[in-house]
C-alpha positions as a Markdown table, in Angstrom:
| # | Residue | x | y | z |
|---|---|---|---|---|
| 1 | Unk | -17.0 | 19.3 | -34.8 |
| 2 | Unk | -14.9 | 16.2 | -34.6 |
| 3 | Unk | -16.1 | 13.0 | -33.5 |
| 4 | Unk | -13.4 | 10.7 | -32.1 |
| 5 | Unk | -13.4 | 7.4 | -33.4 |
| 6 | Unk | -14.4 | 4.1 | -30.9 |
| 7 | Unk | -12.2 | 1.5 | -30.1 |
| 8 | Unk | -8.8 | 0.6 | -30.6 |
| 9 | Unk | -6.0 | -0.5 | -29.2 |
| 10 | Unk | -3.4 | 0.9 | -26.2 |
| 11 | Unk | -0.3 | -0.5 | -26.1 |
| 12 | Unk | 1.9 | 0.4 | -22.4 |
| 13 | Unk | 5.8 | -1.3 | -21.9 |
| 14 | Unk | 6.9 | -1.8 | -18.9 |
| 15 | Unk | 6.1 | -4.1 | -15.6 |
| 16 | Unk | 1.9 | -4.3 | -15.0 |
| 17 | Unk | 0.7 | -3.2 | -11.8 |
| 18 | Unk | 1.0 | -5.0 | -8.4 |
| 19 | Unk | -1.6 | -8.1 | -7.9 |
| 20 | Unk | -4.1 | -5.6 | -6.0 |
| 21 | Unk | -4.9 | -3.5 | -8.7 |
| 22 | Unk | -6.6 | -0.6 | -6.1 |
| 23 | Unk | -3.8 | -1.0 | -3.0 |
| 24 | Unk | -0.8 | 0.4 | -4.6 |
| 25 | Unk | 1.4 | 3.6 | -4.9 |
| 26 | Unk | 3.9 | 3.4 | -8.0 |
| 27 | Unk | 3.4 | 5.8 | -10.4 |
| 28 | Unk | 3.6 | 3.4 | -13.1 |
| 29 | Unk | 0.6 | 1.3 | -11.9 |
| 30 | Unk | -1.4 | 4.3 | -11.3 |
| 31 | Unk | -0.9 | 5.2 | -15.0 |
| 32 | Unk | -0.9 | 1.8 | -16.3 |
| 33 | Unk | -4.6 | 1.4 | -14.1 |
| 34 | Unk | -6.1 | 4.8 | -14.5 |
| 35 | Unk | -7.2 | 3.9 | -18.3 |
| 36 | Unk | -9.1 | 0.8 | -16.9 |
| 37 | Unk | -10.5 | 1.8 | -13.7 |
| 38 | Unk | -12.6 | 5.4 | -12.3 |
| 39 | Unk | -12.4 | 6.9 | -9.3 |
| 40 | Unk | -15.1 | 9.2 | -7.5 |
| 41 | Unk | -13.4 | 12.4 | -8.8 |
| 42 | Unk | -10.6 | 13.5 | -10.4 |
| 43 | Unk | -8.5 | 16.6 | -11.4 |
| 44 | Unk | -9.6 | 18.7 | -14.5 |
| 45 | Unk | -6.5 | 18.5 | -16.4 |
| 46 | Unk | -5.7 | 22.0 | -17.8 |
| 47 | Unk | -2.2 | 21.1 | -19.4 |
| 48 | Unk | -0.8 | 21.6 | -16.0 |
| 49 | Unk | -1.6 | 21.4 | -12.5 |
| 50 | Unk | -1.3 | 25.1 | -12.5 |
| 51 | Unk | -0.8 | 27.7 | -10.0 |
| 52 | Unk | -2.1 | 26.9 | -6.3 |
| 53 | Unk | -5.5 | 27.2 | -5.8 |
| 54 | Unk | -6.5 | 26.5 | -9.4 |
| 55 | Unk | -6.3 | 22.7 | -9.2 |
| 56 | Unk | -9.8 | 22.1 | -9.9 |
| 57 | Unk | -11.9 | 18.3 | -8.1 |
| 58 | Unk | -14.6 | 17.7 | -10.7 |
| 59 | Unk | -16.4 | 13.9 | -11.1 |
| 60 | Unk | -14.8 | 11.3 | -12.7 |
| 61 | Unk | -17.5 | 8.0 | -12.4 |
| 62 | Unk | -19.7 | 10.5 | -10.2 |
| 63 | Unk | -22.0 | 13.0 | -12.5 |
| 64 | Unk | -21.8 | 15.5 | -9.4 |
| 65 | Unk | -21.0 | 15.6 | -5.8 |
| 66 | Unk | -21.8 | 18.5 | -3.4 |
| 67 | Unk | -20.1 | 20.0 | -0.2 |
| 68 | Unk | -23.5 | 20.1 | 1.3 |
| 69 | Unk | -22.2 | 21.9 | 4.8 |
| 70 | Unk | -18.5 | 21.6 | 6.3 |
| 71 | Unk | -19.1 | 18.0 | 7.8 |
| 72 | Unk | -20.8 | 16.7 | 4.6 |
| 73 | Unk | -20.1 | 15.2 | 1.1 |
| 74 | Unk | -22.4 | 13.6 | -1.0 |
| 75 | Unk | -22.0 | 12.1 | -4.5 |
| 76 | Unk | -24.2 | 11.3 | -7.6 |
| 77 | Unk | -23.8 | 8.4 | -9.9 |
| 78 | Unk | -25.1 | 9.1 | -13.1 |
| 79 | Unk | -28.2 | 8.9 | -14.4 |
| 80 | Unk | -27.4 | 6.5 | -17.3 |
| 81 | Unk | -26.1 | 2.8 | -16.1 |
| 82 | Unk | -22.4 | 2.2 | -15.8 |
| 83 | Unk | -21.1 | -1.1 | -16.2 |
| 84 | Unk | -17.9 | -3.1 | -15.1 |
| 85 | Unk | -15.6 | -4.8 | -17.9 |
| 86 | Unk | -16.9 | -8.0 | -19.6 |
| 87 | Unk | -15.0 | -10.7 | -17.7 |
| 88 | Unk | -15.5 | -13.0 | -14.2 |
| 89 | Unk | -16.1 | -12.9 | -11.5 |
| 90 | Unk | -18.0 | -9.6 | -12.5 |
| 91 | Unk | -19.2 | -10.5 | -16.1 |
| 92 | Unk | -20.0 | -6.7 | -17.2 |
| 93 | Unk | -22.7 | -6.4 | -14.6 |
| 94 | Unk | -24.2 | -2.8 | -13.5 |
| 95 | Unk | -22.1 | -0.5 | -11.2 |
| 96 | Unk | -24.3 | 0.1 | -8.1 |
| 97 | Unk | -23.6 | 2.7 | -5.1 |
| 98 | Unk | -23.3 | -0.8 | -3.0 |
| 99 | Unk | -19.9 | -1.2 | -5.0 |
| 100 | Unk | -19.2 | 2.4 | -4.6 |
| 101 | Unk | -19.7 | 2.7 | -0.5 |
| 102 | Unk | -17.2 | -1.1 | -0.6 |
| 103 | Unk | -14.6 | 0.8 | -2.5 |
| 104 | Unk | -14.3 | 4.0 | -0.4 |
| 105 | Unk | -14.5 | 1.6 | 2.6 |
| 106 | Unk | -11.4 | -0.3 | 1.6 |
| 107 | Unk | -10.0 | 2.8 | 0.4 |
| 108 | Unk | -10.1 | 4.1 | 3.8 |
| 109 | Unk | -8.7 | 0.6 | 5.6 |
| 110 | Unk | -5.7 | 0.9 | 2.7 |
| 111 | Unk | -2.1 | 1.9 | 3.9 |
| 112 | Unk | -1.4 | 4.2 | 0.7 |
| 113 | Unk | -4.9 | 5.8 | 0.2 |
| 114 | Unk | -6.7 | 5.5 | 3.8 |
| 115 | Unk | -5.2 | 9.0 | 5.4 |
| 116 | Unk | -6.7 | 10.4 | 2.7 |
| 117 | Unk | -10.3 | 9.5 | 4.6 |
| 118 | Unk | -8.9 | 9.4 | 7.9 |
| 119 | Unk | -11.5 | 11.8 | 9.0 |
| 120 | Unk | -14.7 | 10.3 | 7.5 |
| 121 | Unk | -16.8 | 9.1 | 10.0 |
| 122 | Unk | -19.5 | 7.3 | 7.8 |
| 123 | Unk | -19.9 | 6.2 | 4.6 |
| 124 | Unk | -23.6 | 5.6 | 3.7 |
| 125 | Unk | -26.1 | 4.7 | 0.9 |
| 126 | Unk | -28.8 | 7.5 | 0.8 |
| 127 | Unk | -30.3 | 5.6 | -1.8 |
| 128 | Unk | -29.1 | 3.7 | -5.3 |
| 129 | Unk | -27.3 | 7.0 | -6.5 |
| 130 | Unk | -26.4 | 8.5 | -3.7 |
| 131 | Unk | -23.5 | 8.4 | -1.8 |
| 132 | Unk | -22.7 | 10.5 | 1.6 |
| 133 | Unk | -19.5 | 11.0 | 3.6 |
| 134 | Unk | -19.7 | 12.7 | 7.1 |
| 135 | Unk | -16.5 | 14.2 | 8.1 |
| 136 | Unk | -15.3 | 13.9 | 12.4 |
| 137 | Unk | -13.8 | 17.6 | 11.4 |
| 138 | Unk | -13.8 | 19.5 | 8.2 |
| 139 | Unk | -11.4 | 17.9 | 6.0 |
| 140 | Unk | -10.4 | 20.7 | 3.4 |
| 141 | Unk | -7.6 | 18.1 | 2.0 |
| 142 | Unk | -9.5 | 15.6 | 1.0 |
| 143 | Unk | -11.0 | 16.5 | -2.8 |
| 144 | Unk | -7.6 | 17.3 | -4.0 |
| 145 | Unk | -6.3 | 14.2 | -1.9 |
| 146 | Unk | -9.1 | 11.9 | -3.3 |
| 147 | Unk | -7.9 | 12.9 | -7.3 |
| 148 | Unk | -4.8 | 11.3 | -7.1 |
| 149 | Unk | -5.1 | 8.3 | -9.5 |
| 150 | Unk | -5.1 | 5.0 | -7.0 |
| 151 | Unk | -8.6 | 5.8 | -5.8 |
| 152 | Unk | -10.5 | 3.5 | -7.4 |
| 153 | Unk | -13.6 | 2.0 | -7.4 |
| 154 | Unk | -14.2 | -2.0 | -8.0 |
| 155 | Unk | -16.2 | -5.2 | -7.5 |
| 156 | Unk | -16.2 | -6.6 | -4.4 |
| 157 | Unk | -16.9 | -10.5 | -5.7 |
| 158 | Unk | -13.5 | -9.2 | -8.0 |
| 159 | Unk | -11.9 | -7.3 | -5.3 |
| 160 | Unk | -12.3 | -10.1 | -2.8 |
| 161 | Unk | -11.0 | -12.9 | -5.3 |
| 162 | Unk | -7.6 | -13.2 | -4.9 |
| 163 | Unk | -7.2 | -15.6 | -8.1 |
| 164 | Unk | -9.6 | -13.5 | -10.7 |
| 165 | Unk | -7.4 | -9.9 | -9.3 |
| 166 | Unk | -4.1 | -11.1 | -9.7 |
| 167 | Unk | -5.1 | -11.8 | -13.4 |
| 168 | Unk | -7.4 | -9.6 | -14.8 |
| 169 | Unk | -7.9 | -5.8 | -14.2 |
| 170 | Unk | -11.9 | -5.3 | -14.2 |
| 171 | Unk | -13.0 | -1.0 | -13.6 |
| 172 | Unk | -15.5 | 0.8 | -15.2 |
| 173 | Unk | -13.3 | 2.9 | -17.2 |
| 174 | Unk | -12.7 | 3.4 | -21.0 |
| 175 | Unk | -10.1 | 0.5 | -21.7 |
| 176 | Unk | -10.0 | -3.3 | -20.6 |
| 177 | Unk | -6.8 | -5.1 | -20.3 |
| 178 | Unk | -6.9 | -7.8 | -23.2 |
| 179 | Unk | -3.2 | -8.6 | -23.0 |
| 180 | Unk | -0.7 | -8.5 | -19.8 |
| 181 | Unk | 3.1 | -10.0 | -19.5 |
| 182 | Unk | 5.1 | -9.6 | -16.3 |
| 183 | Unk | 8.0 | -6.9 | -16.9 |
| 184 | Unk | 7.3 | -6.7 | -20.4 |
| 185 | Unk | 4.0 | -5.0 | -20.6 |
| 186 | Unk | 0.1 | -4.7 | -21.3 |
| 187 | Unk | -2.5 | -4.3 | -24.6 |
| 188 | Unk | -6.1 | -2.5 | -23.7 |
């Protein structure tokens, strides 16, 4: 087998995503974010998205999530810690599902990404890696909805400082934005 070599560098051109780095729609910032940030799932890229019906939800920061009955999701954060990127307000601190139920609350108050949970009814913490959704109705939409890549999840104390967001992109994913120029581009 091959093992892939760590670290690197990720060079995009182009303009860098709109000051709230989670409320957007272009597809450029969702490419240009969806290196640095994780949502709860994700599509399992095939090559293609394939004929309908194959488009397959599977976890992206989540290690699992279940369709426990028609009205009920619930999601498992992995067993092994996950941690934000290295810089304030969040200073590489722990993921917890606190940050997790904030994001899919603002998700669902967000004008691009909220109809996709226009039918969750709660959000809740079953405990520190668990989180549930109960639907109003069966929502049969809203895996394949929740894939698209502007679902993500962040840090409130980042999310809720205008200052540190406009500057700095901080997710949990596999690249961190070390190098960003209005309409020219961005270095991970």
């Amino acid at each position: 087998g091959h093992n892939p070599p760590f670290g690197g560098t990720f060079t995009i051109s182009g303009d860098r995503p709109t000051v709230d780095w989670n409320i957007f729609s272009a597809t450029a910032n969702a490419l240009a974010v969806q290196i640095t940030h994780q949502s709860l799932i994700h599509y399992q890229w095939a090559g293609d998205w394939g004929p309908q019906g194959k488009t397959i939800a599977t976890p992206n920061l989540m290690e699992s999530f279940e369709q426990v009955d028609p009205l009920t999701l619930t999601f498992k954060l992995p067993a092994e810690p996950v941690y934000f990127h290295d810089f304030p307000p969040v200073n590489g601190r722990q993921l917890t599902i606190d940050d997790v139920v904030y994001s899919v609350q603002r998700l669902q108050k967000a004008p691009v990404q909220g109809p996709t949970y226009r039918d969750v009814d709660t959000i809740t913490a079953v405990d520190d890696k668990t989180l549930q959704l109960k639907f109003k109705q069966p929502a049969g939409y809203f895996l394949l909805g929740s894939c698209v890549p502007t679902h993500w999840i962040v840090a409130k104390e980042h999310a809720e400082n205008a200052d540190a967001f406009a500057k700095q992109p901080i997710g949990t994913g596999a690249f961190m934005v070390t190098q960003q120029e209005q309409k020219v581009g961005m270095t991970y």
